[in-house]
C-alpha angles and dihedrals in degrees: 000000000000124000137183108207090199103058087045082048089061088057095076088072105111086221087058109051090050089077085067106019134076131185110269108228106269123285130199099211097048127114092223141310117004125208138201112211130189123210139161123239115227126197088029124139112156148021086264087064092053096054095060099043087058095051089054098051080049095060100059120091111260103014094122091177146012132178121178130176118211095209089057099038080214121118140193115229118186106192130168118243093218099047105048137349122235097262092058090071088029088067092049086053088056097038077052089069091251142110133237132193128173113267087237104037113139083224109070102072087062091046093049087058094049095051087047088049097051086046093060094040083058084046095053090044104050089044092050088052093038091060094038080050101050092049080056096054093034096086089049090062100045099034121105128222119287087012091103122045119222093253099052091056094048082053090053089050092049093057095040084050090049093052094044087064093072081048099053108032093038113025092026093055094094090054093047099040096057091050097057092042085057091046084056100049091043092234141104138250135165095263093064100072092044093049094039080047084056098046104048082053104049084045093050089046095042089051095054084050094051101043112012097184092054128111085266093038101096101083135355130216104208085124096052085036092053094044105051086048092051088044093050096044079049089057099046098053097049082049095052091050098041087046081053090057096040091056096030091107087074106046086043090053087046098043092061100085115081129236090232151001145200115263129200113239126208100253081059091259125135117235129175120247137170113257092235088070098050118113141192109290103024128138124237144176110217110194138205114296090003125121122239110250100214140339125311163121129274121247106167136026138004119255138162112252119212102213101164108127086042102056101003095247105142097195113088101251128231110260118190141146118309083020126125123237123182131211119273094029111114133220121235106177129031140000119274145186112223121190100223108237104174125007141187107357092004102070123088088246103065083053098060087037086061097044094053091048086053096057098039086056085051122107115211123223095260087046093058093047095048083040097057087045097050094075108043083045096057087053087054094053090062088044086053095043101052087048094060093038090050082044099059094024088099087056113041117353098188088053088048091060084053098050092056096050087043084060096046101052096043103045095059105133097222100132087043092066098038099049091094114034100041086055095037098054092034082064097039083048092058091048091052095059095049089046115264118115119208107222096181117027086205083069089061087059084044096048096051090065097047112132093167131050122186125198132209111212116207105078092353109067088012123054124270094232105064126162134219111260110175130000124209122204141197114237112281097024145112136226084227097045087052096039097050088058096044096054095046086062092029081061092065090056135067088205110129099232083044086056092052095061100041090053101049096053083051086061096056121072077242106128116233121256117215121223131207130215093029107184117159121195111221114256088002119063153260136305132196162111132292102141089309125032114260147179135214120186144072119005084241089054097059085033076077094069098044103270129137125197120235106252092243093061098044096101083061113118094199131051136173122193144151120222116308092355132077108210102177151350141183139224118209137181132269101205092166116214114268102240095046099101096046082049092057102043086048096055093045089047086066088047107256116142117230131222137174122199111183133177080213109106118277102254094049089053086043091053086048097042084051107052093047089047094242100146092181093073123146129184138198101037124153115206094270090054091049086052090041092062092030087062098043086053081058097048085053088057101252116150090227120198116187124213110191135129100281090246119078090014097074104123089037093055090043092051102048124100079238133007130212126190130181096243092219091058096069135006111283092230088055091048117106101179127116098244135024118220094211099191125031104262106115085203094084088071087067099044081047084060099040097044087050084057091056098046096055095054091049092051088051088057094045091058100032086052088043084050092039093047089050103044089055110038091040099063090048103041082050086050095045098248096116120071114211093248089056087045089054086049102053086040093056091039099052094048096047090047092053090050090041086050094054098037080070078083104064090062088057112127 
């Protein structure tokens, strides 16, 4: 594998490897900053070869962490800034006999053109040759005896052995290659049996050419040699182009941001920069079709965004001026100038970009276990060869040869390795574009199990953007006076009603109070100082100090009050989401039960639960109680998923078998749920379920199909019955049908 020491060299630029770093969340024992990197493997090809990527990453000073997954090629690398520099493990990749390239460069899409154009290049090769071998061979199988002359039939060989040298020193390199590269390194990979396979072909073949009255002389094998070949290269190219479309979610998400982008000077003139150097506060022209580069607000012009990948909205959205627009988002219609607000690591889109790279590093439960038996397995297919080779070996030496190779070839666990992940990220891939992204791969085994879904209901059944309906005061007070306090402690809390108020009283030419000693209590409310020390939150939150609601104001959601005395509270509306009730009865029509569980008061959950026709619905919960009902559905032996906003449902979320968070309630850097519902439609919770289902059972069919293919073409290939080109064959097929069969999933709507 080639590699140019300079441009790693470059790498080592801070402003660099923040195109493919971000700051790993702070950790006591570390010798300053720590970074999380994201590369792509190149000349990898099996879960052997990630595990040795990875111990070589493990042996550098200052790589805390790795994680690599063999069906991406892509790996995580936490390294400590003090300790080494990105070029130093780069280097180990490389000494390692692999390639690494950034996770953003502007560059790998081009790479990855070129591997899949020299792939094809082996593949066109190998089947040319193939075609001009077996007319070769063919007069040897239909000829009788005394219709060719010995000469003529050493001729044919000669010319057979002359076009299997372009298969084997050309198609054949990335097989070869890989295997002394594993000699070297004294380890094992799934390309080792199947060159070593090729090469004891192509010598047992070479020797009856060169000496046909030798012990090897009787037959030769350049046509099974040249087809296997040509059916394995088959395979791994269709594998290479259908692992481009599993993943391709990702690439697509990380591709949408542009190289540069046009800057306005202080004399009013454009210029093009690049987007790393681009800082809080500048000036740019986006232009049509092209991406916008970070997170801002329009200045200039009105224009239709395409923020698909980002919130799941398929229809292009409105942009104007005052309005926000957020990177990776394109524009489709008209120029704009948009006033830069985050960049780099600050947008929102960094965030969901480090998310998905997250999950695609992740191995799932079924992965680990067919990972850790890869390798064993590969030892025992030596182990297998040599035995039937050592078996046959009395009776023909030359067919003993074949059937090892015959062994080797055919036993590669391929499909094996590849059963998980490429089902697993074809499906992480589908969500993404509809707007759910997987945090953790292991939820999607989880998901597809769930019998039970709660739901929480503020923000999550009704809508985020609620508005104040009626406001209730104590004797002797104002709504300003009231609102003025609630929104000084509702500032310190990303709760929605919080929002409401704060917003409201935004709204008004009121100025803002500042209050001192904020805490808020999850699910309940907030506590603080303003002259006295009040609370504003649930009737049972300020139950707590003694204070009882008027019963006109009890279907209030919101209350403020000091100690022995309620001063305020607030009614707000429950305009539910419109999709909500089609989301329910679907889910009921596949036989979950639904539940929702709300801190809200029981008539307004009751009002809610009934209009979307939910009959388990239970009010007034604080977050332990939440936890409390959610458990005793476990103990029943429900599989239990929660859909709530990421913020007071905390415990609930933590608890369930799989979590669910609308990703605009809370940071997506803050939120701990399985999955992120990136835009506001609740049906994708459904299409989520019902996609898991499917996963599963494509991931069953993967590993039965990988168990099935191997009980049956190892027996026969031990016994003789199965010639090497067959074996390459079997080998090619049963891995492209395990990806074909996953990349259903990425049609799933």
């Amino acid at each position: 594998m080639s590699f140019d020491p300079s441009t790693v060299a470059l790498l080592d630029d801070r402003q660099e490897w923040l195109r493919f770093s971000q700051p790993h969340p702070p950790d006591a024992s570390a010798q300053g900053a720590v970074w999380d990197s994201h590369v792509v493997i190149q000349g990898m090809h099996c879960a052997a070869c990630a595990f040795t990527v990875e111990a070589a990453l493990m042996a550098v000073p200052g790589v805390r962490a790795v994680q690599v997954n063999a069906a991406t090629h892509r790996a995580k690398v936490v390294w400590s800034e003090a300790v080494v520099k990105p070029s130093v493990w780069l280097h180990a990749i490389a000494a390692a006999g692999y390639g690494a390239l950034p996770a953003a460069d502007s560059t790998l899409r081009q790479r990855r053109q070129e591997e899949t154009r020299r792939a094809l290049w082996r593949w066109l090769v190998a089947g040319f040759c193939m075609m001009q071998v077996m007319m070769y061979a063919y007069p040897a199988y239909v000829a009788g005896e005394g219709d060719i002359t010995p000469d003529m039939v050493q001729l044919l060989r000669w010319a057979s052995w002359v076009l299997t040298l372009p298969v084997v020193f050309f198609s054949c390199g990335p097989f070869f290659s890989s295997a002394l590269r594993d000699i070297r390194l004294r380890r094992i990979s799934m390309d080792l049996p199947v060159a070593l396979g090729m090469a004891i072909t192509f010598g047992l073949s070479s020797a009856a050419t060169f000496e046909p009255t030798g012990m090897f002389g009787g037959e030769v094998y350049f046509d099974s040699l040249t087809m296997f070949v040509f059916f394995l290269l088959t395979g791994r190219w269709l594998e290479l182009r259908l692992r481009d479309q599993t993943a391709g979610a990702l690439e697509a998400l990380m591709n949408r941001l542009p190289d540069s982008v046009l800057r306005q000077s202080g004399d009013g003139s454009f210029e093009r920069v690049a987007v790393r150097r681009l800082l809080p506060g500048d000036v740019i022209r986006v232009l049509p079709s092209e991406g916008f580069p970070s997170d801002g607000v329009v200045l200039e012009g009105q224009t239709l965004a395409d923020e698909a990948l980002l919130t799941g909205e398929s229809r292009p959205q409105s942009r104007g001026v005052g309005q926000q627009v957020v990177a990776g988002s394109h524009n489709l219609l008209a120029p704009v100038l948009v006033r830069v607000t985050q960049v780099g690591e600050d947008t929102r889109f960094s965030k969901i970009v480090a998310l998905m790279e997250n999950a695609s590093l992740q191995k799932p439960r079924l992965a680990q276990l067919a990972d850790r038996v890869a390798k064993p397995f590969l030892a025992g297919v030596l182990v297998m060869a040599a035995m039937a080779a050592a078996w046959w070996w009395p009776t023909n030496p030359a067919h003993a040869l074949m059937v090892a190779v015959a062994v080797l070839v055919v036993t590669c666990p391929c499909a094996l390795s590849l059963a998980t992940p490429a089902a697993m990220l074809a499906a992480a891939g589908a969500l993404a574009r509809q707007g759910v992204l997987v945090r953790h791969l292991q939820s999607l085994e989880a998901l597809a199990s769930i019998d039970t879904v709660i739901f929480d209901k503020t923000g999550t059944l009704t809508r985020d953007a609620q508005r104040i309906t009626h406001v209730f005061v104590n004797d002797g007070l104002s709504m300003e006076w009231a609102l003025a306090r609630a929104a000084a402690l509702g500032e310190h809390s990303l709760h929605p009603l919080s929002r409401v108020l704060v917003a409201a009283h935004d709204a008004s030419d009121q100025p803002r109070l500042m209050a001192d000693d904020v805490v808020e209590t999850v699910g309940q409310g907030l506590q603080g100082q303003l002259g006295d020390v009040l609370r504003l939150g649930s009737a049972t939150f300020c139950a707590d100090w003694g204070v009882v609601v008027p019963e006109f104001a009890r279907a209030a959601q919101v209350h403020l009050c000091r100690k022995g005395e309620w001063l305020a509270s607030w009614q707000l509306s429950e305009d539910v989401r419109e999709d909500a009730a089609q989301t329910v009865q679907a889910l009921k029509d596949m036989g979950v039960d639904v539940y929702v569980l709300s801190g809200d008061h029981s008539q307004a959950v009751q009002q809610v639960a009934q209009e979307l026709g939910i009959d388990l619905a239970y009010g007034a919960c604080t977050p332990q109680d939440k936890l409390a009902r959610m458990m005793g559905l476990q103990s029943e032996g429900h599989h239990v998923a929660m859909v709530g906003d990421g913020l007071n449902d905390g415990p609930v979320l933590a608890g369930a078998h799989v979590s669910m968070a609308f990703g605009q309630a809370v940071p997506l850097a803050q939120s701990k749920s399985d999955l992120v519902l990136m835009g506001d439609k609740l049906s994708v919770v459904v299409a989520s379920l019902r996609l898991a289902r499917q996963t599963l059972r494509v991931v069953r069919q993967n590993l039965v199909w990988a168990a099935l293919y191997n009980a049956v073409c190892v027996p026969l290939a031990v016994a003789g019955w199965l010639p090497a080109w067959l074996a390459g064959l079997g080998m090619a097929l049963s891995s492209l049908w395990v990806v074909l069969n996953s990349l259903r999933l990425t049609k799933a709507h």
